[in-house]
C-alpha positions as CSV (number, residue, x, y, z in Angstrom):
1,X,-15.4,12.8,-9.7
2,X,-17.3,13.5,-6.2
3,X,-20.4,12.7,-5.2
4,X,-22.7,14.2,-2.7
5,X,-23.3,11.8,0.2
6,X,-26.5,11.4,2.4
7,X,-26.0,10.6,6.3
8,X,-27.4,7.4,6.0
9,X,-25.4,5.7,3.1
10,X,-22.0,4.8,3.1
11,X,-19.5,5.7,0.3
12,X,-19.8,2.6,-1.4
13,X,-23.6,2.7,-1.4
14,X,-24.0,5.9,-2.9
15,X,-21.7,5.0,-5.3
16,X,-23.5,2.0,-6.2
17,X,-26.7,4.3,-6.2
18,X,-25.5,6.6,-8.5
19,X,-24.9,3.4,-10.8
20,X,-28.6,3.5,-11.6
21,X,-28.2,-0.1,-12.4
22,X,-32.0,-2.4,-11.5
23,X,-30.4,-5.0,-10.3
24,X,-29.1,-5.1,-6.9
25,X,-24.8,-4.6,-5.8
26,X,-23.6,-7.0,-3.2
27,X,-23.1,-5.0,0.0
28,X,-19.7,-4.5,1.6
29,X,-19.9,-7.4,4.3
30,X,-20.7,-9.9,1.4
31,X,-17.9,-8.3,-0.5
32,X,-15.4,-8.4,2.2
33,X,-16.3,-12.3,3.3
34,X,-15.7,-13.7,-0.1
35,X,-12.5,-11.9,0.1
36,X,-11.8,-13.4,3.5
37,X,-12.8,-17.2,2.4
38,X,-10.9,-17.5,-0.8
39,X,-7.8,-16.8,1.1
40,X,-8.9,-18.9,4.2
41,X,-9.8,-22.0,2.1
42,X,-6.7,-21.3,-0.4
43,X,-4.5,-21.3,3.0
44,X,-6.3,-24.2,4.3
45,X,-6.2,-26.7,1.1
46,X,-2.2,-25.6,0.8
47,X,-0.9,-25.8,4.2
48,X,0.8,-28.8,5.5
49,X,1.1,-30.2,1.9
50,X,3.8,-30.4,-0.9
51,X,2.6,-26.8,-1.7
52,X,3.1,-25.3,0.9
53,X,7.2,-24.1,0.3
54,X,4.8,-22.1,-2.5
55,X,2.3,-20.9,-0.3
56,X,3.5,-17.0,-0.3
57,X,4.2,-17.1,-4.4
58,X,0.5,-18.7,-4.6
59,X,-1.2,-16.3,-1.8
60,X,0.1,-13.3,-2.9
61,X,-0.3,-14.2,-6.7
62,X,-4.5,-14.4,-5.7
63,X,-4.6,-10.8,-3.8
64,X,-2.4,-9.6,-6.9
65,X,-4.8,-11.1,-9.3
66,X,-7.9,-9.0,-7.7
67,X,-5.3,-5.8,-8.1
68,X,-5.3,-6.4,-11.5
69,X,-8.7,-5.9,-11.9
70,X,-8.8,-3.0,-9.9
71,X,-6.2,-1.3,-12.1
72,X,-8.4,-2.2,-15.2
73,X,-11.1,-0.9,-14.1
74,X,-9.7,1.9,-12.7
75,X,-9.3,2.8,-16.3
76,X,-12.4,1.6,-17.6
77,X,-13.6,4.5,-14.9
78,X,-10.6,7.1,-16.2
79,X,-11.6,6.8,-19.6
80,X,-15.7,7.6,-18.5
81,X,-14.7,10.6,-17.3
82,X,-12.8,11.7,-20.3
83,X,-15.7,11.0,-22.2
84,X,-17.7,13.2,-19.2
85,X,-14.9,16.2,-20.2
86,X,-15.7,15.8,-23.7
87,X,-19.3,15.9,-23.7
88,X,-19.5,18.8,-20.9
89,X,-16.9,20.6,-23.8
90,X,-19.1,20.2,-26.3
91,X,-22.5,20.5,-24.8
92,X,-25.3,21.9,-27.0
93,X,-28.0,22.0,-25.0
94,X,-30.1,19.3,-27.3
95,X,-31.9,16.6,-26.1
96,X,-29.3,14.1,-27.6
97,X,-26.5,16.1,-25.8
98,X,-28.8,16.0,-22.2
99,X,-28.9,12.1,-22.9
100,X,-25.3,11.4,-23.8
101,X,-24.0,13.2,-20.8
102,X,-26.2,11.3,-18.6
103,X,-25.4,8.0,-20.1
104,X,-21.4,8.5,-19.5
105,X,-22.0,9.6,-15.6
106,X,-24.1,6.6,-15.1
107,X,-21.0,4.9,-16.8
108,X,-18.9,6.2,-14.9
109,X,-20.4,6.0,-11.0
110,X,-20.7,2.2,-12.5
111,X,-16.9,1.4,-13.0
112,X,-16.2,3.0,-9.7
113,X,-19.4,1.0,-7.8
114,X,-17.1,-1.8,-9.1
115,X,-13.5,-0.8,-8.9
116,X,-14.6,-0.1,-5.3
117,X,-16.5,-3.5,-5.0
118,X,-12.9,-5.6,-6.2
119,X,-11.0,-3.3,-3.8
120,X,-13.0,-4.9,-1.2
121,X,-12.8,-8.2,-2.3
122,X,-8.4,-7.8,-2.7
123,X,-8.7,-6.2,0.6
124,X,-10.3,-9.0,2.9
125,X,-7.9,-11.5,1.1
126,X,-5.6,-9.7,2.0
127,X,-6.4,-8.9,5.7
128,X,-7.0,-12.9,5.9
129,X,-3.1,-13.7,4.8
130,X,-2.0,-11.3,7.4
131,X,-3.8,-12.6,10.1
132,X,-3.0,-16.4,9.1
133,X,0.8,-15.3,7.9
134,X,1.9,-12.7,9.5
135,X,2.8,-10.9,6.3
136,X,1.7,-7.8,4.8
137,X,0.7,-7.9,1.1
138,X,1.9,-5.3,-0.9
139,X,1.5,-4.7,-5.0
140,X,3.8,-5.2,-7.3
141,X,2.9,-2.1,-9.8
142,X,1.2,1.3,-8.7
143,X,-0.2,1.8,-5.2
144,X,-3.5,1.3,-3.2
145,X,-6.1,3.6,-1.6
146,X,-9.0,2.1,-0.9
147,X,-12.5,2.9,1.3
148,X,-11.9,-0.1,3.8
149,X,-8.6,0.8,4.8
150,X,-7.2,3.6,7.2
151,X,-3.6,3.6,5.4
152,X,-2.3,3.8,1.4
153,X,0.6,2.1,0.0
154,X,2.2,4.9,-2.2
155,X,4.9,3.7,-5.2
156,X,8.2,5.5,-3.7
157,X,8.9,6.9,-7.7
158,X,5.4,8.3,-7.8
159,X,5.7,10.3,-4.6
160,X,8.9,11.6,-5.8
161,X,7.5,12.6,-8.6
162,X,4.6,14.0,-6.8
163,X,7.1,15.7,-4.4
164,X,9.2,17.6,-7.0
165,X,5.6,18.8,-9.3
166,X,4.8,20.0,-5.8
167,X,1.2,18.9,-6.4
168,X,-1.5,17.9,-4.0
169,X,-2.5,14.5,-5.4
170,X,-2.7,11.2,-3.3
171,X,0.8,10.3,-4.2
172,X,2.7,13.5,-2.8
173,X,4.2,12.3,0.5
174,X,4.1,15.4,2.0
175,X,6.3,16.5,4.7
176,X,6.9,13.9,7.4
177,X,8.4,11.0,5.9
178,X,10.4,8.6,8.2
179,X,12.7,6.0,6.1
180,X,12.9,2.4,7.7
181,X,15.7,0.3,6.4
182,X,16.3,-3.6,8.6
183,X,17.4,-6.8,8.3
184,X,15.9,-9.6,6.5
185,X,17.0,-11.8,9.8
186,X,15.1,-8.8,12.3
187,X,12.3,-11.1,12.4
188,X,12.4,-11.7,16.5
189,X,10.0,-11.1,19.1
190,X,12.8,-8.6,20.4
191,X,13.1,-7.1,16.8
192,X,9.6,-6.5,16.6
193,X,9.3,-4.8,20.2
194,X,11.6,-2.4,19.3
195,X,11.0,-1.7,15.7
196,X,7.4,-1.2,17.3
197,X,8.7,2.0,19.9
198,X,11.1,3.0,17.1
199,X,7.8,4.1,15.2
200,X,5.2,5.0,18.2
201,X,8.0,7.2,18.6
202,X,8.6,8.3,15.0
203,X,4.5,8.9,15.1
204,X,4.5,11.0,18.0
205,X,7.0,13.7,17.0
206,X,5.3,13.9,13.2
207,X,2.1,12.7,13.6
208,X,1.5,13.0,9.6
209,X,4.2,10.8,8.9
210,X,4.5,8.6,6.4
211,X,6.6,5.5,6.5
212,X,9.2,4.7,3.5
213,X,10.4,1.2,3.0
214,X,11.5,-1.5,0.4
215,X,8.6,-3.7,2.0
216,X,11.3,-6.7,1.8
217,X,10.9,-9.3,4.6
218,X,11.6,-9.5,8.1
219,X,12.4,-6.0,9.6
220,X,10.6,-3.7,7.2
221,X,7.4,-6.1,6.7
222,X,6.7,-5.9,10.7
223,X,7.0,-2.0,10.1
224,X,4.9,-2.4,7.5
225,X,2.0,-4.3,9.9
226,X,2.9,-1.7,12.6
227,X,2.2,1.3,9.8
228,X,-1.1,-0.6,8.8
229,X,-2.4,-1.2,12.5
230,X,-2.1,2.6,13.3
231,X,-3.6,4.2,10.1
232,X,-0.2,5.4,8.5
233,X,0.0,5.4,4.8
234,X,3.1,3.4,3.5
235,X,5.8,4.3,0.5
236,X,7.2,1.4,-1.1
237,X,10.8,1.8,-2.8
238,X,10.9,-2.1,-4.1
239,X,14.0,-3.1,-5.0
240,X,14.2,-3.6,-9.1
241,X,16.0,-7.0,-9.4
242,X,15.5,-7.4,-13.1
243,X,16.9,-3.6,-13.8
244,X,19.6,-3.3,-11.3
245,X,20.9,-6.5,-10.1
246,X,22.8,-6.5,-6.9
247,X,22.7,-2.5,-7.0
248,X,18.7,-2.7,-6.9
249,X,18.7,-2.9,-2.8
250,X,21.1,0.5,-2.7
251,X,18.7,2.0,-6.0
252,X,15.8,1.8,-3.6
253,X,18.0,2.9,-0.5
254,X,18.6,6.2,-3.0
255,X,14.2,6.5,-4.1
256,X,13.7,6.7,-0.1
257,X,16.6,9.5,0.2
258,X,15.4,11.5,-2.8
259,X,12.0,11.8,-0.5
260,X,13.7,13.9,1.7
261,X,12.5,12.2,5.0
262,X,12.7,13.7,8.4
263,X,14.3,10.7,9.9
264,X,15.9,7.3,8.6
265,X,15.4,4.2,10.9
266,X,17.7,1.7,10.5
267,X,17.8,-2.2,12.0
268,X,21.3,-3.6,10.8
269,X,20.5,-6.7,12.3
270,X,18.8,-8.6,14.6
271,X,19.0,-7.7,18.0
272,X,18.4,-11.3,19.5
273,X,22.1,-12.0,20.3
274,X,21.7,-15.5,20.2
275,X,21.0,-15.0,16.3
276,X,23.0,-11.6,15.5
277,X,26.5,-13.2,16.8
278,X,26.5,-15.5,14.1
279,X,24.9,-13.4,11.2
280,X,26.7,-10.2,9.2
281,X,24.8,-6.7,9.4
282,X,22.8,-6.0,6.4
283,X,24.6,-3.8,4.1
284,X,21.6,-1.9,2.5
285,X,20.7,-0.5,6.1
286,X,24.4,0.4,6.9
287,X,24.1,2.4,3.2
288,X,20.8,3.8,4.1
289,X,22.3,5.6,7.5
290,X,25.6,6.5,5.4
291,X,23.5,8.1,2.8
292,X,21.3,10.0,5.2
293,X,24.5,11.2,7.3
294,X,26.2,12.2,3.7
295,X,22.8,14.1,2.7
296,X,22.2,15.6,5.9
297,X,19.4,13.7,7.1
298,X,18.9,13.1,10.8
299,X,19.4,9.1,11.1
300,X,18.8,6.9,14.0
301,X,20.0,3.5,14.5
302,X,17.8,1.2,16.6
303,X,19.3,-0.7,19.2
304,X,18.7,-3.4,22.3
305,X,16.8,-1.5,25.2
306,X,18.5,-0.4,27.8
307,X,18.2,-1.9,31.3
């Protein structure tokens, strides 16, 4: 469903416009603050206390619960506009007709006004847990597009999916995806620097890239804040524990293949030598470059700078 926008009101506001509703929607700053001080007070009250070995399970479980209303009213919204399809199909011209029609759009505009609204909410949560953390929220089911942010976290089976139909829709990943696979223990200053001009670099020769990764920690959650600070939409191949067991790392090496990506990045293990002497490389990078090299995919290990 699109709507017509004046020069003077944002997307949200028109949406909320549209709504019809008398009574007055909270406006994006509100909306984004409340998001901001649940997660500042939750971090606050938690930290530095006997809950704070739970403070990622607890964080995370707060900006998941507002995803959860997001996806339930995204298909409170889905199903107005199947009742909008219906009654445009069946359209009589009547009076009745006229009214019913009307009554599902305002419907409709309403569960996107707040859809949109909770999106806002889950999002400056979640900004507040990066900033405090360091970490990058990411759901656990589906994917996120929202109006406040620049980038979209895309479910890697989706775009696959998406790829192959050869459709058009949010989740195709198009043509530029770069592959990321690193260490858990790639968590360094040094890591970080060069993870960092692994994917400026990355950006520059396909400026339309999109970056696929399992979005587990160290390595691939820093290339997940770089893809977020420079507007670059973000394909998640989780690894299914509860499906695959031990194979579920290597499953999700093989989701990020079947996209097809331009280049696969990988960070075997850290490259601060005082750590990375004592640690073994991570096997599910040294399996994403062999599968590239085996599918003919260009594949680039990153390494310590060069003096």
């Amino acid at each position: 469903m699109s709507l017509l926008l004046t020069a003077d009101l944002s997307n949200f506001e028109a949406l909320c416009a549209a709504a019809q509703d008398e009574r007055p929607h909270p406006d994006e700053r509100q909306l984004q603050q409340l998001g901001q001080a649940l997660m500042t007070e939750t971090l606050d009250v938690i930290s530095d206390t006997a809950l704070s070995d739970h403070l990622t399970t607890i964080s995370e479980g707060l900006i998941g619960a507002f995803q959860s209303i997001t996806l339930r009213l995204q298909r409170e919204h889905d199903r107005a506009g199947d009742d909008i399809k219906r009654l445009t199909r069946d359209f009589d011209g009547s009076e009745i007709a006229d009214v019913e029609l009307q009554e599902a759009t305002r419907k409709a505009f309403a569960a996107e006004a707040a859809l949109r609204a909770v999106e806002i909410i889950r999002d400056g949560a979640a900004e507040s847990y990066t900033i405090s953390t360091g970490d990058v929220w990411s759901p656990w089911k589906g994917g996120t597009k929202t109006l406040t942010s620049t980038a979209a976290q895309i479910d890697a089976r989706e775009a696959v999916r998406a790829k192959q139909a050869k459709t058009h829709a949010l989740t195709n990943p198009g043509d530029q995806v770069v592959a990321f696979r690193g260490s858990p223990h790639a968590d360094t200053q040094i890591d970080a620097s060069r993870i960092f001009d692994a994917l400026n670099w990355a950006k520059g020769r396909w400026p339309q890239m999109k970056l696929a990764t399992t979005g587990a920690k160290g390595a691939e959650k820093l290339a997940m804040t770089w893809a977020k600070q420079h507007g670059v939409d973000t394909i998640l191949a989780r690894a299914d524990f509860t499906k695959f067991g031990k194979a579920a790392p290597f499953r999700a090496n093989d989701d990020m293949i079947a996209l097809e990506p331009v280049m696969v990045l990988t960070l075997e293990n850290t490259l601060d030598q005082t750590r990375g002497e004592t640690l073994q490389p991570f096997g599910p990078a040294l399996n994403a470059g062999q599968k590239a090299k085996e599918k003919g995919y260009s594949h680039m290990a990153i390494q310590v700078r060069r003096a």
